[in-house]
C-alpha positions in Angstrom: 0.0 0.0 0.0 2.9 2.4 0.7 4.7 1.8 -2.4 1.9 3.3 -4.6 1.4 6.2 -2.7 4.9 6.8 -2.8 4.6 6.3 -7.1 1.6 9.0 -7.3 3.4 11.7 -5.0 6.7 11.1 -7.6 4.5 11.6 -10.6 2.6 14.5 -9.0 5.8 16.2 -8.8 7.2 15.5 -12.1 3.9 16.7 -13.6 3.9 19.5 -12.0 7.5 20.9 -12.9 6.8 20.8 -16.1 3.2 22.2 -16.6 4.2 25.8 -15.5 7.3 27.9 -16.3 9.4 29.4 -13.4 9.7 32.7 -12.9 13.9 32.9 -14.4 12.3 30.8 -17.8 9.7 33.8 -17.8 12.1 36.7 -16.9 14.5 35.3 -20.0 11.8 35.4 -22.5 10.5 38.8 -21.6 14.1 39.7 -22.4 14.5 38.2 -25.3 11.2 40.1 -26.3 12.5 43.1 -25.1 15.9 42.7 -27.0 14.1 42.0 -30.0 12.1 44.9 -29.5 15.0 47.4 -29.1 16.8 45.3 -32.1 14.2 46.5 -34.5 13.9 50.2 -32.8 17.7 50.7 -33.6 17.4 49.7 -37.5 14.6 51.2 -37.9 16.5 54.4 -36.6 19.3 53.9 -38.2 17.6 53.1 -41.6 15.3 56.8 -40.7 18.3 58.4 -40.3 20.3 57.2 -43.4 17.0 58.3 -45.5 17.3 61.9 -44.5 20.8 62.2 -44.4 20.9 61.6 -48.0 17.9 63.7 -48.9 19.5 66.4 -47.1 
């Protein structure tokens, strides 16, 4: 009787760790995001700015 107990507490467990995402997986996707994000700001700017530097 123990021994499946024991087998459905184990299982619980495992189950559980991989359902949900911690909060450091989380926090490195939102930076990635954010990277991404300021990635694309930058070029953009940078593309901008060549524009009007040679109309100018």
């Amino acid at each position: 009787m123990h021994k499946p107990n024991l087998l459905r507490r184990t299982r619980r467990l495992h189950v559980r760790d991989e359902v949900g995402g911690s909060a450091v997986e989380y926090g490195i996707l939102i930076s990635a995001v954010v990277l991404v994000i300021i990635a694309g700001i930058t070029l953009f700017g940078l593309q901008v700015s060549e524009l009007y530097a040679n109309v100018f």
